[in-house]
N, C-alpha and C positions, 0 to 999 in steps of 0.2 A: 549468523549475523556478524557482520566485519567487525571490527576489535579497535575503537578510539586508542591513542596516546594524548594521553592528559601532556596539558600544558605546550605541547608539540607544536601548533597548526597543524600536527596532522590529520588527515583523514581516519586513521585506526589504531588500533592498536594490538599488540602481540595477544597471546590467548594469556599470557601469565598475569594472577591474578584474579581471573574474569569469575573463578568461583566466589570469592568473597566479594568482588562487587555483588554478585548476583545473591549474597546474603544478605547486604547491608540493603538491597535497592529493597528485597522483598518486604524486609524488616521495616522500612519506613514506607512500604506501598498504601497498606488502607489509608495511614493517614495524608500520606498526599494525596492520593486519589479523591478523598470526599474531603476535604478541607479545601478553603480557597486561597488559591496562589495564585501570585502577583503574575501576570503576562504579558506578554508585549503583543500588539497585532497591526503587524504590518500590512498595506496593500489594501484592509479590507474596513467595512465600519466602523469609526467610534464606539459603538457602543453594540453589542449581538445583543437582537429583541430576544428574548426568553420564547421556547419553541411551544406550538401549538399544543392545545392538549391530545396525551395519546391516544390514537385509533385504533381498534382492535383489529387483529391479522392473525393469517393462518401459516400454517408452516406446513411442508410437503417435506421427510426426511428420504435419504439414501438415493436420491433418482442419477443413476447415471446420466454423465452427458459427454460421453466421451462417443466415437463411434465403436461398432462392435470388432472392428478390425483391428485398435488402436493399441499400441504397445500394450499399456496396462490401465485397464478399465477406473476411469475415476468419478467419485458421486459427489454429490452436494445437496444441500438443504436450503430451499426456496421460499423463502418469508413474503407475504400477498397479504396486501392489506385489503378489508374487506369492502365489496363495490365492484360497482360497473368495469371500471380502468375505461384505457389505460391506462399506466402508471410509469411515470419514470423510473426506471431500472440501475441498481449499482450491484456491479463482481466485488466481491468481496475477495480479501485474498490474504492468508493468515502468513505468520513470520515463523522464524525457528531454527536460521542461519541456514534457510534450503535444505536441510539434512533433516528437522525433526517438526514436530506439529503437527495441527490439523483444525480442521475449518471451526470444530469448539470452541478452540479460543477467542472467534471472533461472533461469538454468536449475541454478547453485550452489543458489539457496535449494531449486527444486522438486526434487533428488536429495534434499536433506535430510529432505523433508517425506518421498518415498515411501519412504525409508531407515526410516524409523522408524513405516510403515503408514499414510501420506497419501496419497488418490489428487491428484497435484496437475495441475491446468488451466493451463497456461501461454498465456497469448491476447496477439495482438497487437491494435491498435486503431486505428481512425482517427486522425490528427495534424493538427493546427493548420498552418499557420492554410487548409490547405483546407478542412478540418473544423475549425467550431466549435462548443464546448459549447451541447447536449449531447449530440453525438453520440460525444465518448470514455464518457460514461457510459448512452449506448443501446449501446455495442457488449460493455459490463462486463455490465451489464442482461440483454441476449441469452446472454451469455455460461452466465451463472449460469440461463435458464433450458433451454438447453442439457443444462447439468448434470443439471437435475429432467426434460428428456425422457427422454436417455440413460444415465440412472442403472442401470437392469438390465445393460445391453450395456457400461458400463463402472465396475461395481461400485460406485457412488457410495450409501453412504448419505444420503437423503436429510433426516434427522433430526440429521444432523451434521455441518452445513456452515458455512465460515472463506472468507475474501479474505483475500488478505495485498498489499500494495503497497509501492512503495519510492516516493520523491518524487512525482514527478506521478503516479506509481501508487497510490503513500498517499493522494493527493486523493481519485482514483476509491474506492479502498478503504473509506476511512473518511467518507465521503459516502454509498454503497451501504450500509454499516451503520447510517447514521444519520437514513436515509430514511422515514418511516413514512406508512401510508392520511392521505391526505389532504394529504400534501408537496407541492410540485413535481417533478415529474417521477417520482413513486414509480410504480413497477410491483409491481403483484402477481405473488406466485410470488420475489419477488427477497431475500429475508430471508434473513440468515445468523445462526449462533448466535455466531459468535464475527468480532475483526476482529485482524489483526497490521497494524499503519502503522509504518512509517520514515523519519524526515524530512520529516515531512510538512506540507504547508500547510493551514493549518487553516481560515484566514480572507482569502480573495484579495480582498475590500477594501482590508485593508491594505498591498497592494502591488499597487494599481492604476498605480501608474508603471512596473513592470515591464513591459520590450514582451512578455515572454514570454506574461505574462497579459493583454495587450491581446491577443496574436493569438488567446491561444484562445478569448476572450471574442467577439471580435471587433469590438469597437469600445471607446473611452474610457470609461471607471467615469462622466464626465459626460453623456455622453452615451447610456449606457444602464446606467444601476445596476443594475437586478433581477437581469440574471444574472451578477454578481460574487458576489449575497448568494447565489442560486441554487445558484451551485459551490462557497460556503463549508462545507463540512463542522460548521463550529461553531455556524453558526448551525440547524443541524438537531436539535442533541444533543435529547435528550428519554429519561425515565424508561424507556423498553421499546427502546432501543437496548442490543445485546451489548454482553457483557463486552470488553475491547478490550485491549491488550498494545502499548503506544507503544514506539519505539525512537529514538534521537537523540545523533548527537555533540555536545559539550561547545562544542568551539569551530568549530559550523557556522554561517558565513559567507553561505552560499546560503539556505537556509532557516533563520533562528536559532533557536534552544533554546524559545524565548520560546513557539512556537508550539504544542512536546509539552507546555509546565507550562499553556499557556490551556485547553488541550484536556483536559488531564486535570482538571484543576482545575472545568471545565463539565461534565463526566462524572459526575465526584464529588459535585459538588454537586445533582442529580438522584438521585445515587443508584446509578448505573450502577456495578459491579464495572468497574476499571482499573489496569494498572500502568505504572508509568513505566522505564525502562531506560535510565539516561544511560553512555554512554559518554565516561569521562573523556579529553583532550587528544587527540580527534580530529572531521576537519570530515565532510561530506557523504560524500564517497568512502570513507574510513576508516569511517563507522560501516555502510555497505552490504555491504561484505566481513568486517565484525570474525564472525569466527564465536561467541566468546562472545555477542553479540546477536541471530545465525542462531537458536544452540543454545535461548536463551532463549526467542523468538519460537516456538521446535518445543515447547519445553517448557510453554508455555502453554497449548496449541494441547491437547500431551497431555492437561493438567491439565482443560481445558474438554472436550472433545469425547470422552473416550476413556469 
């Protein structure tokens, strides 16, 4: 995940340091996470109505959905909430600086989604730096059309379909939203109506110092620029990009703030429906778990797709 410089403007920052953020953020996780923090929410309701009560749903683990030819075989876990359908559908798509992770850590968000009548796609993806971009975003690609093969056999509408990501999952995320005929690397069939991001980097030029984002690139921004700008999500935005639903802590260190106000702010100004959700006095970790941001991100999702 790119690397903030406090106090900067800038987009990230160097890796030094990043372990002891990453002690202090854990060290005050539970309680921001279930304590209530002050938040800003821009672009979207006054007030989010408190979400339906949960619905029982089934979970399918380990099914590949990659093809049997495909570099290297990837699986995911399919949360169906239980009924008829169809059901609006969200990829899910987990963070880790493209190098480390996997679909577990987002399994909080996908109970919520199917809790409240989301079929949600939890995938895991190739990692840096053995795989370099764009093959974390051929395996999101595949993913989603996955979805549009198997859409009967697991109730997926396909008229109302969402990615949601967290950090390097927010890349993938809101990069697949923002892709359109005649992009780099656009696949047909790969459109969704709406996108939820968290933390997300928006413009990996600006932290081309990062080794995170040298591995997944795979070499220095000097030495091959196109696909920094390639993997920038913001340099995609354009008018027939979804409605999109940003999330971001206040005082995030790893990816700054900077990145949810450039993104919405380029949205905006095309024209694109967006909201912003800042969570006040917490960093990267804090705002992944804050459930007030989950609830939000579910409530968008409702407001679009239902």
């Amino acid at each position: 995940m790119p690397i903030a410089k406090r106090n900067s403007g800038q987009a990230f920052r160097s890796e030094k340091r990043v372990r002891k953020m990453f002690f202090w953020s854990w060290a005050a996780l539970w309680a921001a996470a279930s304590s209530g923090c002050a938040v800003t929410h821009s672009g979207g309701p006054e007030n989010i109505q408190p979400l339906s009560p949960a619905k029982a749903f089934d979970v399918q683990k380990n099914i590949i959905y990659t093809p049997k030819d495909w570099a290297v075989a990837q699986q995911a876990d399919v949360y169906t909430p239980r009924g008829a359908g169809p059901f609006p559908a969200v990829l899910v798509v987990h963070g880790g600086g493209w190098a480390r992770g996997s679909r577990y850590e987002m399994e909080h968000i996908c109970k919520r989604l199917a809790e409240q009548g989301f079929v949600a796609v939890n995938i895991d993806y190739r990692l840096a730096p053995a795989h370099i971009f764009p093959a974390q975003l051929q395996d999101v690609q595949q993913a989603m059309l996955w979805m549009h093969a198997q859409a009967k056999n697991q109730k997926i509408d396909t008229q109302r379909l969402a990615v949601w990501g967290y950090s390097a999952g927010a890349q993938l995320a809101a990069l697949l939203g923002a892709l359109s005929p005649g992009d780099p690397n656009f696949v047909e069939g790969t459109r969704v109506q709406a996108v939820v991001a968290g933390g997300t980097p928006v413009d990996l030029r600006k932290g081309a110092d990062s080794k995170l984002i040298r591995q997944y690139i795979g070499k220095p921004i000097a030495e091959l620029p196109e696909p920094y700008r390639k993997a920038s999500p913001i340099a995609f935005v354009s008018a027939d990009d979804p409605p999109t639903f940003l999330y971001h802590g206040s005082i995030d260190w790893i990816v700054a703030e900077i990145n949810a106000t450039r993104m919405r702010d380029e949205l905006e100004r095309v024209g694109v429906p967006v909201e912003l959700y800042i969570v006040h006095g917490v960093g990267h970790i804090g705002a992944y778990f804050n459930r007030g941001a989950t609830d939000a991100g579910v409530d968008f999702l409702i407001r679009r797709l239902r």
